[in-house]
C-alpha positions, -999 to +999 in steps of 0.1 A: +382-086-417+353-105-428+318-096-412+317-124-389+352-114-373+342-072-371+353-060-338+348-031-317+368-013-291+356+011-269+379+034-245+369+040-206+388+065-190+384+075-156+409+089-121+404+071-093+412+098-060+428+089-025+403+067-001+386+052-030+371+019-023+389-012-025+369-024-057+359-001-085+334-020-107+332-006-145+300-019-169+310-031-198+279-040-223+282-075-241+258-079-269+248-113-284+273-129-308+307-120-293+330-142-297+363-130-277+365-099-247+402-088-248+406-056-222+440-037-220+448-009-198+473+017-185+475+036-159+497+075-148+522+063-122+540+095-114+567+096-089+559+102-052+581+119-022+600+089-002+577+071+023+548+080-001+524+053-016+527+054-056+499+041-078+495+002-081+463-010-102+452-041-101+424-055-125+401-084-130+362-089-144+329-107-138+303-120-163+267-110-169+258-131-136+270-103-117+296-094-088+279-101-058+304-121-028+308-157-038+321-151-072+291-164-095+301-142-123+341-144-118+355-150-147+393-140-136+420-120-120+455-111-125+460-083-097+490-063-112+503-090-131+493-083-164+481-054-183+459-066-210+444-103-209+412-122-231+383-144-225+368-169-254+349-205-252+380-223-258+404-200-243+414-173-218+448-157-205+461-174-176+446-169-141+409-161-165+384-188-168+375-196-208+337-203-214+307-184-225+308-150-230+274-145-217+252-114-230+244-087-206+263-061-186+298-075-178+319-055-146+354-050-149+368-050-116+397-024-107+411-029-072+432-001-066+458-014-041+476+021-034+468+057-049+492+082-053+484+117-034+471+135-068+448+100-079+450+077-104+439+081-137+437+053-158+428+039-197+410+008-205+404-007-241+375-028-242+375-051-276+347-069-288+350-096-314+316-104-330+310-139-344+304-174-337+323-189-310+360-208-323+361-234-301+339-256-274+344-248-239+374-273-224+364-299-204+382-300-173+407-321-163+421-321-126+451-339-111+445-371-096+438-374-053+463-406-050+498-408-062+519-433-053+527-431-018+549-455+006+521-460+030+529-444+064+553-422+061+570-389+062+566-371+030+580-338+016+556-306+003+554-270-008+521-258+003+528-224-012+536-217-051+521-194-076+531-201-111+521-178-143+481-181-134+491-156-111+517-134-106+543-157-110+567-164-141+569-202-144+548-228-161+528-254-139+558-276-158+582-259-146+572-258-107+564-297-116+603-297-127+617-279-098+594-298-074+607-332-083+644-319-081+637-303-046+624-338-036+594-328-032+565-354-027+532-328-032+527-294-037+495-269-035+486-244-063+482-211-046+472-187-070+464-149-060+420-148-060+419-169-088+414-210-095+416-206-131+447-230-127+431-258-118+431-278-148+463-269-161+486-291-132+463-324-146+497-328-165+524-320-143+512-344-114+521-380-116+527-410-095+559-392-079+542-365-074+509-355-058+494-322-068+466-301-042+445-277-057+436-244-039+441-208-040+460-173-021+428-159-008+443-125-008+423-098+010+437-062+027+435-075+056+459-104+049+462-137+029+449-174+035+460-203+020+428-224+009+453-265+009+435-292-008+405-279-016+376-302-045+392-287-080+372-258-094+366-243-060+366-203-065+372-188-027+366-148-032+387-123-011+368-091-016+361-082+021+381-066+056+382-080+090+354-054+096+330-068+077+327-104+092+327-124+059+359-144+067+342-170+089+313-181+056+347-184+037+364-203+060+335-227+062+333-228+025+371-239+023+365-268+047+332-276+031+352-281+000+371-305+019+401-280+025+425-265+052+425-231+059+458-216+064+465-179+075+500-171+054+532-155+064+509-133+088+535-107+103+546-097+065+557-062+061+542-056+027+508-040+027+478-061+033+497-089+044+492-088+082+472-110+091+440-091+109+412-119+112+422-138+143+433-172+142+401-190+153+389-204+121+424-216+112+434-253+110+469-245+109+491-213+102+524-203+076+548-197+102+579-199+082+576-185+044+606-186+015+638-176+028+638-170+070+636-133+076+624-112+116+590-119+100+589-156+106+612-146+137+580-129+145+560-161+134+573-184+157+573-167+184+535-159+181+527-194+174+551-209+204+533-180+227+500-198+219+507-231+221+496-231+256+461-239+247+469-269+237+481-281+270+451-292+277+435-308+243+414-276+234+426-266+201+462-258+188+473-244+155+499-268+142+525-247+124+534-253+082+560-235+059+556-227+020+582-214-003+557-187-018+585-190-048+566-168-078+600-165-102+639-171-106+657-172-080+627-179-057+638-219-047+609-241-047+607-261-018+624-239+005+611-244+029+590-274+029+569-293+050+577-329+060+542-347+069+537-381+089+508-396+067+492-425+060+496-423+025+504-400-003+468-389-008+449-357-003+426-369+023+456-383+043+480-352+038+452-333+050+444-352+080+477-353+086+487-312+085+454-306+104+466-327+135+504-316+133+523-342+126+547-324+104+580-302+106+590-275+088+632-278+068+650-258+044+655-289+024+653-321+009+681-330+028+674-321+064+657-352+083+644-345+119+629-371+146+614-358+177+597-383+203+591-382+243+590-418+257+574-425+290+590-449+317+565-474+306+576-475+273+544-454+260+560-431+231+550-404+211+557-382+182+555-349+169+512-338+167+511-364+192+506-362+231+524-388+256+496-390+283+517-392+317+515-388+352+527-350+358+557-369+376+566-395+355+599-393+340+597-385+304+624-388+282+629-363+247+652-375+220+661-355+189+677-367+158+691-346+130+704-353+100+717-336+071+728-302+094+760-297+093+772-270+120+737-261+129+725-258+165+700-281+179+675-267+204+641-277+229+619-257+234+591-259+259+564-237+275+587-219+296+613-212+267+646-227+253+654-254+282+681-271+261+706-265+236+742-280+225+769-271+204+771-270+164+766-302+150+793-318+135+800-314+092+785-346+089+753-329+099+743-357+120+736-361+158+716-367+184+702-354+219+684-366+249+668-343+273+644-359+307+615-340+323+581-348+330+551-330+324+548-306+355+581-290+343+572-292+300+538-291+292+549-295+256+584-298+240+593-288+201+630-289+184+644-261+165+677-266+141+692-230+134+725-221+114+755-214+136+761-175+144+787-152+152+770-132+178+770-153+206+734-159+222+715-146+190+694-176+172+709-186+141+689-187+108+661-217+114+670-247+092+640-264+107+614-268+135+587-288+143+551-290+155+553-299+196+549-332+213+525-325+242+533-338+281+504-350+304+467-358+303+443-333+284+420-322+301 
């Protein structure tokens, strides 16, 4: 190897014990002249009694600028994804950011997600590559804000997707490929604590397709989708609910012209419940990939609150994301259908935040919900038809596209209306009157037919409510 190429490598071993903080920060010394950092590591995972935590090691670094919260020196992540990844000018390892490699003390950054009862030793190789840089830093280039909409109208996303900047398997091609054969008008990059991504989905976008750029914000305490937010923005993740940083990030995603989106937050797995409150939400993942008691669990949180919106004070609109990472995850199941102006960011956006969207298990569900008021005053889902509490209000629901699937309302005081299974053409429709003293608001649920009598079906969609009677 000639002199200019000599590399290094230097060996860091280390156990990390039970209760050991959530981030573990290694130094790692990067003279002038290095051209590439590659890191590898392994770590013991021995087996564990049933019911018993095993080792999981996850891994990431930051740059001579340092680790403090905010990410100035973040220079990737790839969780358990991966077990060896490189950083050069030109080039890096998916979900790592290529640039500089800045002299000064680096910090690998080991999160160790669970540790097994007798620790968790570990091995890292460290390789420096001395010599001049082999390429200029890339220039980025993101996805465009406008594709080419049909003005106002309904269109079809997946706000939740990893591909292989994360931990997922597939190319931002390939999620572009499945997203176009779902039917799928937009989607959201939603990588795990990283926005390395960005750039690469410049490509996959086009006028049929509108791509958002934001990130998993995956904490201990549970994970937020950042929708939509200005390309490059990093949003970090290393704090609890305990220590009160949530609500600077939250303000950071919105200030980079985002939503901020608590995901599937009754998730079993472990630091996914969701344990910051919903106050600095704009809306929430109620239903995520296939329907399991967890969205169950969802819904019925998000229905329970929807009573503060009975009088125009705030309400958390509800969304729905595949979170497909991998065959035979199904992108754009669910998705979310969204009344917009236009197939932009700003308008999808605008749109999500006020609720004018349903959630379906496919391209080929269609749903229309509206309450109509004796005067002829009418208004749609994320809307409110402003009534006298005793005027006659009329809801009508029509489904397409369901074929033996049960239609229901729901209201503020619980399931007031439901018929039998749709016919195999998977079209119908129903009318239900009340007026706002009896339904302060009214949303539709389609669920799969059942065998067990009473028990809700399988949801094959819902929407966001309609609200009854003057706000306050």
């Amino acid at each position: 190897m000639s002199p200019e190429h000599a590399q290094e490598t230097r060996t860091l071993r280390g156990t990390l014990p039970p209760g050991s903080p959530d981030y573990v920060y290694l130094p790692v010394e990067v003279p002038p002249g290095v051209r590439e950092l590659r890191v590898a590591y392994r770590y013991e995972r021995p087996p564990v009694p049933p019911g018993t935590p095993g080792n999981a090691l996850d891994i990431g670094v930051f740059d001579a600028r340092g680790t403090a919260l905010g990410g100035a020196g973040f220079r990737g992540w790839s969780g358990g994804a991966r077990s060896e990844f490189f950083l050069r000018a030109d080039e890096a390892t998916p979900g790592y950011v290529p640039g500089p490699l800045r002299p000064g003390t680096w910090q690998l950054a080991l999160g160790p997600y669970t540790v097994a009862p007798g620790g968790l030793p570990y091995e890292i190789e460290v390789t420096l590559v001395h010599g001049e840089p082999g390429g200029a830093v890339p220039v980025p280039r993101y996805p465009a804000e406008r594709a080419r909409g049909r003005g106002r109208d309904w269109y079809r996303g997946d706000c939740h997707l990893h591909s292989w900047h994360s931990d997922g398997r597939r190319t931002p091609a390939e999620i572009g490929a499945l997203a176009r054969a779902a039917g799928l008008d937009f989607l959201n990059s939603s990588e795990h604590n990283t926005h390395a991504g960005h750039p690469h989905w410049a490509e996959v976008a086009g006028d049929d397709l509108l791509v958002l750029l934001g990130e998993e914000v995956t904490t201990r305490n549970g994970h937020a989708l950042a929708i939509g937010v200005d390309p490059g923005t990093f949003v970090d993740w290393r704090y609890r609910a305990r220590d009160g940083e949530f609500g600077w990030f939250a303000r950071e995603i919105r200030g980079a012209g985002g939503l901020v989106v608590p995901a599937h937050p009754y998730a079993e797995c472990l630091g996914c419940a969701w344990k910051f409150g919903f106050a600095a939400a704009d809306a929430v993942e109620v239903w995520n990939g296939p329907w399991t008691p967890d969205d169950e669990i969802a819904l019925a949180a998000w229905d329970a609150a929807l009573v503060t919106g009975v009088h125009g004070t705030g309400w958390l609109p509800a969304i729905g994301g595949s979170d497909a990472h991998r065959a035979p995850d199904l992108v754009g199941r669910p998705q979310t259908v969204v009344h917009a102006d236009d197939l932009t960011r700003r308008a999808l956006l605008s749109a999500l935040r006020a609720g004018r969207c349903y959630v379906a298990e496919s391209r080929h569900l269609t749903l229309s919900l509206t309450a109509s008021g004796a005067d002829g005053s009418r208004a749609g889902i994320g809307e409110r038809l402003t009534v006298a509490p005793d005027t006659p209000v009329t809801v009508r629901l029509e489904v397409s596209g369901a074929p033996r699937c049960v239609p229901r309302l729901v209201t503020d005081q619980g399931t007031v209306f439901s018929t039998g299974p749709l016919p195999v053409t998977g079209a119908g429709e129903v009318e239900w009157r009340t007026t706002a003293r009896y339904a302060a608001y009214v949303r539709a649920e389609v669920r799969h037919e059942t065998a067990f009598g009473p028990r809700p079906g399988v949801m094959a969609a819902f929407t966001n409510p309609v609200f009854l009677g003057e706000a306050a």
